[in-house]
Residue frames as a rotation matrix with the C-alpha (Angstrom) as fourth column:
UNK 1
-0.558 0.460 0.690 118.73
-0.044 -0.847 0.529 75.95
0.828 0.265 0.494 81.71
UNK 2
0.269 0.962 0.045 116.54
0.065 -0.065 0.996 74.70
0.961 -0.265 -0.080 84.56
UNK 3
-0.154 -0.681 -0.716 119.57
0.979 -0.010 -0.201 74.76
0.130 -0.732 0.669 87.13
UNK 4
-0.836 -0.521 0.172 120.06
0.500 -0.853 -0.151 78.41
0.226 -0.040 0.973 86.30
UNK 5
-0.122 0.926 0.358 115.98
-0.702 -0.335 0.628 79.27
0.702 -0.175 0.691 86.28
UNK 6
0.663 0.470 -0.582 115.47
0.416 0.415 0.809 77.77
0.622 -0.779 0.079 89.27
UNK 7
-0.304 -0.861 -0.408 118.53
0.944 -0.213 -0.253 79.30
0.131 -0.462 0.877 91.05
UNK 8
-0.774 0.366 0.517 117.34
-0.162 -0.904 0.396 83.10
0.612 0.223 0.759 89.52
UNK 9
-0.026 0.991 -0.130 114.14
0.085 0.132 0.988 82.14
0.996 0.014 -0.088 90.76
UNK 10
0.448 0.101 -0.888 114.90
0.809 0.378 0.451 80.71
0.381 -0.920 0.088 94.29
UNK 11
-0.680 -0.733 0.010 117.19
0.699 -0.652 -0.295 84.11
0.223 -0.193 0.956 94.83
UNK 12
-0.561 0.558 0.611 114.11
-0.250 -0.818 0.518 86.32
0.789 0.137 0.598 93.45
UNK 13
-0.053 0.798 -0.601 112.43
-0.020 0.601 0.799 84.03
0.998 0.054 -0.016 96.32
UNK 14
-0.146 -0.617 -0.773 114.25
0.863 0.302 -0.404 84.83
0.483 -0.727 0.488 98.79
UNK 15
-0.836 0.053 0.547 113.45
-0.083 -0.996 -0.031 88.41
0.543 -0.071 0.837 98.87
UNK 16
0.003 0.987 0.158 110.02
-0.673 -0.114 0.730 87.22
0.739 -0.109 0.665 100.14
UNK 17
0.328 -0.030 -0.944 111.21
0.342 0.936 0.089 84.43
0.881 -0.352 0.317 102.12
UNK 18
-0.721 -0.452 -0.526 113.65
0.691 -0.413 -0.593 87.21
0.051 -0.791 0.610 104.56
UNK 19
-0.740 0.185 0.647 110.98
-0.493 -0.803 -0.335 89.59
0.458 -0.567 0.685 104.70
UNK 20
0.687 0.697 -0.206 108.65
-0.060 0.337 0.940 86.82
0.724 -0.633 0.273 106.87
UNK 21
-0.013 -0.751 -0.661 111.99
0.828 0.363 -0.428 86.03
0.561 -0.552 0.617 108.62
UNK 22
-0.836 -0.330 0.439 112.48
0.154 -0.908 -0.389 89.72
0.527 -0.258 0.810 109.14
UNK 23
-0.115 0.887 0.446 108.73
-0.552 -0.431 0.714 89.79
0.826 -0.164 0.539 110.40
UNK 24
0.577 -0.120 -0.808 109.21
0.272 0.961 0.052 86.95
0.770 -0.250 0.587 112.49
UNK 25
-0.115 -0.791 -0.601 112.03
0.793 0.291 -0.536 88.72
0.599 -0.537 0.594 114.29
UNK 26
-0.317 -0.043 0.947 110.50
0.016 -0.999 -0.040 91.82
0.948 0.002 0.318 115.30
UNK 27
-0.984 -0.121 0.131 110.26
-0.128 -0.033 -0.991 92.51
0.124 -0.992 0.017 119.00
UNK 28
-0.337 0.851 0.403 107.43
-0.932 -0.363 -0.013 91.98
0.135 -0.379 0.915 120.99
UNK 29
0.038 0.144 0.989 105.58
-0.488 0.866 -0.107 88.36
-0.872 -0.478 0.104 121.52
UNK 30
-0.655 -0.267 0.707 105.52
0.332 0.739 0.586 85.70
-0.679 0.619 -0.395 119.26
UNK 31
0.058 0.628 0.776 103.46
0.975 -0.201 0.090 86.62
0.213 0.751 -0.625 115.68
UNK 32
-0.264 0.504 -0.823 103.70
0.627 -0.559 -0.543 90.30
-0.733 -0.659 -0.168 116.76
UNK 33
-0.986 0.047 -0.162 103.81
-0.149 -0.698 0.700 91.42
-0.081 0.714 0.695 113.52
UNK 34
-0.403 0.914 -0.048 100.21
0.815 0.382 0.435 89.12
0.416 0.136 -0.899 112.59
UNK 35
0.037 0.803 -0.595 98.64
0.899 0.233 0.370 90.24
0.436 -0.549 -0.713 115.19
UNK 36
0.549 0.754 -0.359 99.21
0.769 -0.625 -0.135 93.80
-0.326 -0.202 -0.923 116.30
UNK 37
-0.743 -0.666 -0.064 100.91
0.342 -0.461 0.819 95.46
-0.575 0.586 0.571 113.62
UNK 38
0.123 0.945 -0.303 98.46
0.146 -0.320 -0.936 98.06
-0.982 0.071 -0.177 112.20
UNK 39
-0.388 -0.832 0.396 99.56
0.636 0.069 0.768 97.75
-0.667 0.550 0.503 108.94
UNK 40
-0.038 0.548 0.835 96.84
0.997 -0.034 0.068 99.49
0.066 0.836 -0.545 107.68
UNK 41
0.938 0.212 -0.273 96.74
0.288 -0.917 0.277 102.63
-0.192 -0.339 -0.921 109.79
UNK 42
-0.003 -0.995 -0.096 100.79
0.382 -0.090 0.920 102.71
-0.924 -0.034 0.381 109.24
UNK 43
-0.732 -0.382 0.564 100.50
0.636 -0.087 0.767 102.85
-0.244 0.920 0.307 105.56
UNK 44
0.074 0.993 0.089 97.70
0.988 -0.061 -0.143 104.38
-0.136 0.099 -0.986 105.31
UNK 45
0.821 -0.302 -0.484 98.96
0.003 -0.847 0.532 107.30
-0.571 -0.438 -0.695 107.06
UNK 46
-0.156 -0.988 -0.012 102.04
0.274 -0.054 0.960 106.91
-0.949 0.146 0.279 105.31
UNK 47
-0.168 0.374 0.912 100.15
0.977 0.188 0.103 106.70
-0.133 0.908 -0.397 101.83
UNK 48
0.597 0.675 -0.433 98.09
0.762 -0.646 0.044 110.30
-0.250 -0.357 -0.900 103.28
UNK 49
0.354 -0.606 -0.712 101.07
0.233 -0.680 0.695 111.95
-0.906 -0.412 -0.099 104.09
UNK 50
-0.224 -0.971 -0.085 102.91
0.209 -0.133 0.969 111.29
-0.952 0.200 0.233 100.75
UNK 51
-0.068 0.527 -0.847 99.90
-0.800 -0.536 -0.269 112.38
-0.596 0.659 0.459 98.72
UNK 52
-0.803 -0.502 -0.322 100.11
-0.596 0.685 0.419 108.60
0.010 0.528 -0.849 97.24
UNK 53
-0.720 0.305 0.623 96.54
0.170 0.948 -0.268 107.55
-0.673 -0.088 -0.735 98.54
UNK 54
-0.925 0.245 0.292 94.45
0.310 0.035 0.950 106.91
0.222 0.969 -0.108 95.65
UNK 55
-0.130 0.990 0.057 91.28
0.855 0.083 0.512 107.91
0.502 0.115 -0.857 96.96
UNK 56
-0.801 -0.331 -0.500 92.63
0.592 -0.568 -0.572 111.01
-0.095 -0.754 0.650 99.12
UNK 57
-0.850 0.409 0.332 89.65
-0.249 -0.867 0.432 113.36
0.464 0.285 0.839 97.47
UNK 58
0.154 0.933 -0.326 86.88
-0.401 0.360 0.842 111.04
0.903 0.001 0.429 98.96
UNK 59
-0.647 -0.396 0.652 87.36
-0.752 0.192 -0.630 111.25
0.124 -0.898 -0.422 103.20
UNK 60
0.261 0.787 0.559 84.22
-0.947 0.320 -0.008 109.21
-0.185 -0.527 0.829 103.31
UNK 61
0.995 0.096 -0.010 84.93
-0.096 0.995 0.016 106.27
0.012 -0.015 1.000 101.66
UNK 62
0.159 -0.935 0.318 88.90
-0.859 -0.290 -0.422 106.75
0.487 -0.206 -0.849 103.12
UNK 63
-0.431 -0.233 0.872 87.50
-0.880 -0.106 -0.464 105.92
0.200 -0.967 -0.159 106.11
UNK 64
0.615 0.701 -0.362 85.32
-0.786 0.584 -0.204 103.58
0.069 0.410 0.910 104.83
UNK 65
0.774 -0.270 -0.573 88.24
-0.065 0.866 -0.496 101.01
0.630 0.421 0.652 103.74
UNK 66
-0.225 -0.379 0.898 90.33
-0.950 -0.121 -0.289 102.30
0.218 -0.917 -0.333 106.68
UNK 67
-0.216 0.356 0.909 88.29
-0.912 0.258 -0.318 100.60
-0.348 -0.898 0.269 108.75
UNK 68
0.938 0.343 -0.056 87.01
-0.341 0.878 -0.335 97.83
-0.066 0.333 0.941 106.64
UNK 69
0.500 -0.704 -0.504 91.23
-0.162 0.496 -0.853 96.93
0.851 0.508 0.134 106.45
UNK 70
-0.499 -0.615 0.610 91.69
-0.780 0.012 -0.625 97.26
0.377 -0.788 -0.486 109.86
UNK 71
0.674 0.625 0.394 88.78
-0.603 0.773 -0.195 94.87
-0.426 -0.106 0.898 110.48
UNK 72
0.912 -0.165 -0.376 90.57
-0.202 0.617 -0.761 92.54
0.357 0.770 0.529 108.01
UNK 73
0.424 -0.868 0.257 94.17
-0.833 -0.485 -0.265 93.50
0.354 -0.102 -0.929 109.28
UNK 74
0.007 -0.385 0.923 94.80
-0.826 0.518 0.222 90.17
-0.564 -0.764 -0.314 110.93
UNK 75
0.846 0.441 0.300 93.37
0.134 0.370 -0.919 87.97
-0.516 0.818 0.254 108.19
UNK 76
0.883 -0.428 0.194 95.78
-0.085 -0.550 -0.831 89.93
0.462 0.717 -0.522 105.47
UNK 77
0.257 -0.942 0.215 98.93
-0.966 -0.243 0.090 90.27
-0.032 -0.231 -0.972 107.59
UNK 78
0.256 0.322 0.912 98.44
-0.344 0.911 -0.225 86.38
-0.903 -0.256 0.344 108.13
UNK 79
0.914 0.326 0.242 98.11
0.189 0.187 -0.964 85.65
-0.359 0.927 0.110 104.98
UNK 80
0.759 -0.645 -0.092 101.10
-0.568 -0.587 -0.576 87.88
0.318 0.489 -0.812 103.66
UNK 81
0.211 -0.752 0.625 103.14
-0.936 0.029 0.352 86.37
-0.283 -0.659 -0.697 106.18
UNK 82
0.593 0.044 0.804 102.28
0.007 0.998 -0.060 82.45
-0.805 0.041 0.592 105.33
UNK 83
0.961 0.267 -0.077 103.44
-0.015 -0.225 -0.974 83.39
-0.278 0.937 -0.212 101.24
UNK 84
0.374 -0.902 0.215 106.27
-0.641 -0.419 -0.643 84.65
0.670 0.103 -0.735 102.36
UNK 85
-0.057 -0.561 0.826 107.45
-0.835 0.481 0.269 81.99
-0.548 -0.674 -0.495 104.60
UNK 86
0.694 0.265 0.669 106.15
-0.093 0.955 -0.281 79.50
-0.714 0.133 0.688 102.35
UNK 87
0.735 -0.175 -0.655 108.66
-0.650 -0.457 -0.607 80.45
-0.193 0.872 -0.450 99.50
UNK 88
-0.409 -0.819 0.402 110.94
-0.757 0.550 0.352 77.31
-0.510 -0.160 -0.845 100.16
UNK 89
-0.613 0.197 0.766 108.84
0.206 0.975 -0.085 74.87
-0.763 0.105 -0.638 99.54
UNK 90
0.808 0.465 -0.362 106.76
-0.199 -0.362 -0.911 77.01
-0.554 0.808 -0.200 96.35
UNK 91
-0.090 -0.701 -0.708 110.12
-0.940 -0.176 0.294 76.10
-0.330 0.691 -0.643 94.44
UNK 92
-0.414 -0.119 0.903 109.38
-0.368 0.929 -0.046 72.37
-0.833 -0.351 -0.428 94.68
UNK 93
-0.363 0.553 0.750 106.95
0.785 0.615 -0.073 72.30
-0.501 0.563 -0.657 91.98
UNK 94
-0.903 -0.108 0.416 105.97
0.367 -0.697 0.616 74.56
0.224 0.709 0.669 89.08
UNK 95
-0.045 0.897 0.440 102.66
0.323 -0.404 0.856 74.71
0.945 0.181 -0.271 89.51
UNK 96
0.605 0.164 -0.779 103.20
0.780 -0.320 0.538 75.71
-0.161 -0.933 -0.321 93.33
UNK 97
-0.651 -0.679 -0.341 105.86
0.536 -0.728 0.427 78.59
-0.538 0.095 0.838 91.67
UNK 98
-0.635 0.482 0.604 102.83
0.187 -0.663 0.725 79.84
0.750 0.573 0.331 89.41
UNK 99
0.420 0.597 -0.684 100.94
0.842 0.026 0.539 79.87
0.340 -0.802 -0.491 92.52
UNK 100
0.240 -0.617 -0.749 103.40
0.862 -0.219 0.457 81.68
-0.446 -0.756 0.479 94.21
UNK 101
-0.807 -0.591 0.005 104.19
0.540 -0.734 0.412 84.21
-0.240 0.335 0.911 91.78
UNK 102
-0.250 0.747 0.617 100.93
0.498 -0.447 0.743 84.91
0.831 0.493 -0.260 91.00
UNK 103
0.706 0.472 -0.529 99.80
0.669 -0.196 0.717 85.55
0.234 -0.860 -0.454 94.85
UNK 104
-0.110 -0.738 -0.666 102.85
0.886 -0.377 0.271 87.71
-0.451 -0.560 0.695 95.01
UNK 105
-0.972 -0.137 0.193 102.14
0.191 -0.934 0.302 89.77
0.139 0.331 0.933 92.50
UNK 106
0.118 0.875 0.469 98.33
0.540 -0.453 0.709 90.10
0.833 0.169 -0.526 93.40
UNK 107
0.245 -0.265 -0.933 100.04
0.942 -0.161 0.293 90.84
-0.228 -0.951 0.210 96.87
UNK 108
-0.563 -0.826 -0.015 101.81
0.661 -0.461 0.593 93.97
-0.497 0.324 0.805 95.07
UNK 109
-0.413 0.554 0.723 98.93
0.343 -0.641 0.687 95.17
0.844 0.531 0.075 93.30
UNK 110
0.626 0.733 -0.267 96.92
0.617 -0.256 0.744 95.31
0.477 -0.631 -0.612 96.74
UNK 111
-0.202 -0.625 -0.754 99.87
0.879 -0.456 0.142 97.43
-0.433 -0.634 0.641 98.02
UNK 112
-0.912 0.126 0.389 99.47
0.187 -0.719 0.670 99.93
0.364 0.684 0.632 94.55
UNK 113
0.231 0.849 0.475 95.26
0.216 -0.521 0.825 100.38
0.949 -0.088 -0.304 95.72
UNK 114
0.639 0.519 -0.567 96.03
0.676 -0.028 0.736 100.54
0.366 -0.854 -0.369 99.32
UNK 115
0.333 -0.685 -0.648 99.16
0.625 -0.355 0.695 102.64
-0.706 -0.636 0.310 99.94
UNK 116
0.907 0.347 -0.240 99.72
0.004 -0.575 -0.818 103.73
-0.422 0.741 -0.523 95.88
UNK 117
0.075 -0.978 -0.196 103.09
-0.790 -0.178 0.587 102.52
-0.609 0.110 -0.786 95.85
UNK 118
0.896 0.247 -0.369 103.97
-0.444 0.461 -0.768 100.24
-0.019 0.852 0.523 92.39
UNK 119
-0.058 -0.762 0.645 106.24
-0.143 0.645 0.750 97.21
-0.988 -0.049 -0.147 92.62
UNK 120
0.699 0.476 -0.535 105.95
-0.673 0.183 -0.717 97.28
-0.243 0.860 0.448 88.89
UNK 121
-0.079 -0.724 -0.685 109.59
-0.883 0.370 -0.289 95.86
0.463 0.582 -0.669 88.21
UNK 122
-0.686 -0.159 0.710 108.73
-0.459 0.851 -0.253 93.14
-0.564 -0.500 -0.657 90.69
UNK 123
-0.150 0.819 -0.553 105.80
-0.476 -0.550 -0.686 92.78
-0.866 0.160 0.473 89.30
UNK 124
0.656 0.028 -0.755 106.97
-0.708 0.370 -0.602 91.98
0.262 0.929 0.262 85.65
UNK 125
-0.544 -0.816 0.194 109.83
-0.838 0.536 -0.098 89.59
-0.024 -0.216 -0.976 87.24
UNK 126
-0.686 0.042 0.727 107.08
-0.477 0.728 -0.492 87.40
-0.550 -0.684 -0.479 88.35
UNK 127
0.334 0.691 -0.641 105.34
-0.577 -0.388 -0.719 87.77
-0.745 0.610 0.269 85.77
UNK 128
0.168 -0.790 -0.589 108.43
-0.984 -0.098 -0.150 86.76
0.061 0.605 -0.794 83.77
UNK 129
-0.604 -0.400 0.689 108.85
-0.740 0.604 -0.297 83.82
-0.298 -0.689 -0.661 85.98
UNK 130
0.287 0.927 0.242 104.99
-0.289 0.325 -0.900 82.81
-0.913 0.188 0.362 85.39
UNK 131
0.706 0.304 -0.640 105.32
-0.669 -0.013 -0.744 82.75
-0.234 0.952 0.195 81.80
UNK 132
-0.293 -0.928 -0.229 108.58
-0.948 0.314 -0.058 81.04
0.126 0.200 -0.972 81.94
UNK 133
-0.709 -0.207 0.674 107.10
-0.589 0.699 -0.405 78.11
-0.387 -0.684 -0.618 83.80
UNK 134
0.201 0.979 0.017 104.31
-0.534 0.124 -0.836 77.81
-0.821 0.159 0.548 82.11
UNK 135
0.448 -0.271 -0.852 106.38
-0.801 0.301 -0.517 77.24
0.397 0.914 -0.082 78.84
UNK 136
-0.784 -0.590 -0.191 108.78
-0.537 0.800 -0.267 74.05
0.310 -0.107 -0.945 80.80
UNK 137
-0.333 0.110 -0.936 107.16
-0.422 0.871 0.252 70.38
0.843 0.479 -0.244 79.79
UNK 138
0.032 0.444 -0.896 106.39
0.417 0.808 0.415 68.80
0.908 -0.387 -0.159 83.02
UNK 139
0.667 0.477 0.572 105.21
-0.180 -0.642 0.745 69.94
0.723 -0.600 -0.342 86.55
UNK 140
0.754 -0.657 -0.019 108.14
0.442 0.486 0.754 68.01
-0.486 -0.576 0.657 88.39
UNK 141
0.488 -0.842 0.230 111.52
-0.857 -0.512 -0.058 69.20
0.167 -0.169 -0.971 89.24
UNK 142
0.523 -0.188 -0.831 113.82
0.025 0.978 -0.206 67.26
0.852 0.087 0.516 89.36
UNK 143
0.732 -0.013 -0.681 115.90
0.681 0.067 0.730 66.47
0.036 -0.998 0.058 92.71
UNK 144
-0.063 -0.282 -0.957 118.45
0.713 -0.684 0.154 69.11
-0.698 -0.673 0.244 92.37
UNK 145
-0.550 0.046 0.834 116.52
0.188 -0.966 0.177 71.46
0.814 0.255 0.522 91.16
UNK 146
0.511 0.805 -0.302 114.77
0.378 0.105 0.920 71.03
0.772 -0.584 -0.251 94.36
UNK 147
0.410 -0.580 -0.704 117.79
0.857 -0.019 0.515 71.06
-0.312 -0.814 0.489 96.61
UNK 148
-0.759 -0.635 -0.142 119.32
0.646 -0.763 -0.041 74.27
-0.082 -0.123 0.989 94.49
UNK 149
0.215 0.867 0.450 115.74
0.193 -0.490 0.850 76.02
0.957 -0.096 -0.273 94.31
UNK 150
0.854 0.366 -0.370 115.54
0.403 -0.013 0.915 75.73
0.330 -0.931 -0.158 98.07
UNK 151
0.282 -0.738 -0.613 119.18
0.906 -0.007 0.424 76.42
-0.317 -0.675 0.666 98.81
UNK 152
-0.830 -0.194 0.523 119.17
0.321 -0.933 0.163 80.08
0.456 0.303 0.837 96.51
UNK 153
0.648 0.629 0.430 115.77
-0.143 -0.454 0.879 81.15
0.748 -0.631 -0.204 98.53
UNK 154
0.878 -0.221 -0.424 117.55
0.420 -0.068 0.905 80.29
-0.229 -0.973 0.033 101.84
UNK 155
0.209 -0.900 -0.382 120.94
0.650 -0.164 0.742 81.32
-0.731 -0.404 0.550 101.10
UNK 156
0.249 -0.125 0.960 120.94
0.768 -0.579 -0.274 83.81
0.591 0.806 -0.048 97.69
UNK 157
0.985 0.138 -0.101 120.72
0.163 -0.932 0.323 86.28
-0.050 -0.335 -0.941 100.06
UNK 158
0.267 -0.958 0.107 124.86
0.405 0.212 0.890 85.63
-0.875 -0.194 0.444 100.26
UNK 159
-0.583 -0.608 0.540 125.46
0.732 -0.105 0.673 86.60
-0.352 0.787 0.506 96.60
UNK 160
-0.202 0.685 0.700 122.19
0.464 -0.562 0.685 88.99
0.863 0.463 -0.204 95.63
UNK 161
-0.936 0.008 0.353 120.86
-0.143 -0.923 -0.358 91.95
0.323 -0.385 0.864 97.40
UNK 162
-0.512 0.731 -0.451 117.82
0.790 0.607 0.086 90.69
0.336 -0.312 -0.889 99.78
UNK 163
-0.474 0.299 0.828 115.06
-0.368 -0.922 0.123 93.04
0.800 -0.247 0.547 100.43
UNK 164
-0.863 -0.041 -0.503 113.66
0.453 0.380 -0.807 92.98
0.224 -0.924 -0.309 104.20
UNK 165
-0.631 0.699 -0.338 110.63
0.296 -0.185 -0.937 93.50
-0.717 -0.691 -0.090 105.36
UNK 166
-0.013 0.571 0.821 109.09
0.993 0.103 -0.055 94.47
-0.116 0.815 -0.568 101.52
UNK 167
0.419 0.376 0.827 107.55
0.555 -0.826 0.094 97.49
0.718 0.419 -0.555 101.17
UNK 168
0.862 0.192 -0.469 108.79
0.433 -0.760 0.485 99.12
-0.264 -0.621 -0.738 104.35
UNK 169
-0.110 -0.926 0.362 112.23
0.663 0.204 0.721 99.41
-0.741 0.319 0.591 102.54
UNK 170
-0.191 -0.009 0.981 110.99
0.967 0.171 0.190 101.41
-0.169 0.985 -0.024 100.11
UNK 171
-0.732 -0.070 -0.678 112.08
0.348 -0.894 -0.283 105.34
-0.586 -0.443 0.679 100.04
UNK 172
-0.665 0.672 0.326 108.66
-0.028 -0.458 0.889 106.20
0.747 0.582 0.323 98.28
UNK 173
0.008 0.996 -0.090 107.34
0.082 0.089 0.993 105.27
0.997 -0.015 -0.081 102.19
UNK 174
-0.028 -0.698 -0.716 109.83
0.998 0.022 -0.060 106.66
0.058 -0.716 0.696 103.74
């Protein structure tokens, strides 16, 4: 059982693991996503357009958190990015996978207040995941669930459908 939930897992991990890769590879200098990817004014504007931001009746405080996320925008992309790169080594240990699943889905909710788009099914996966782990007996893996944890995040992408880049994939922001 813990071969096969740790495999599922490291696959569902992987999705998060290729979109830092994918961030990672985008033109421009090194970190360009970090650093001058507006991610807020992108979605934002993307959120606007598709009638999806939650606060669209109230320009003042729009602009308000606009700005207060572009302030932040480095910080936050940062962040996002580390999670997602870190997703190899968050299989190692359970309590670094309830970490991990939790920050992913609080990641996901902050997409739902900030853009209005709902990763719910991801969402409950990790959820799923959470609860799962919570129920197995000791915080150690054993070695290969380590080595196949780590090898279905890096390589699932071969047998399972890998989303890229997250949310920009996603024809509700298109």
């Amino acid at each position: 059982f813990t071969l096969v939930w740790i495999t599922a897992l490291g696959v569902h991990f992987g999705n998060y693991f290729y979109s830092a890769i994918a961030k990672l590879k985008l033109g421009g200098p090194p970190l360009a996503w970090v650093f001058e990817n507006q991610t807020n004014d992108t979605a934002l504007l993307a959120a606007w357009y598709n009638g999806r931001w939650l606060l669209s009746s109230d320009p003042e405080l729009s602009i308000q958190i606009a700005e207060t996320l572009g302030a932040l925008n480095t910080p936050i992309n940062s962040l996002v990015l580390l999670i997602q790169i870190a997703a190899p080594l968050a299989v190692l240990r359970l309590s670094w996978i309830k970490l991990q699943t939790i920050l992913y889905d609080l990641m996901h909710v902050a997409i739902f207040f900030v853009v209005g788009i709902l990763f719910w099914k991801w969402i409950l996966l990790n959820l799923a995941f959470l609860t799962s782990a919570r129920q197995m007996a000791s915080d150690r893996l054993d070695a290969s669930a380590n080595i196949i944890g780590c090898l279905a995040v890096v390589f699932g992408f071969t047998f399972a459908q890998t989303a890229l880049l997250g949310w920009y994939n996603t024809p509700a922001l298109r």
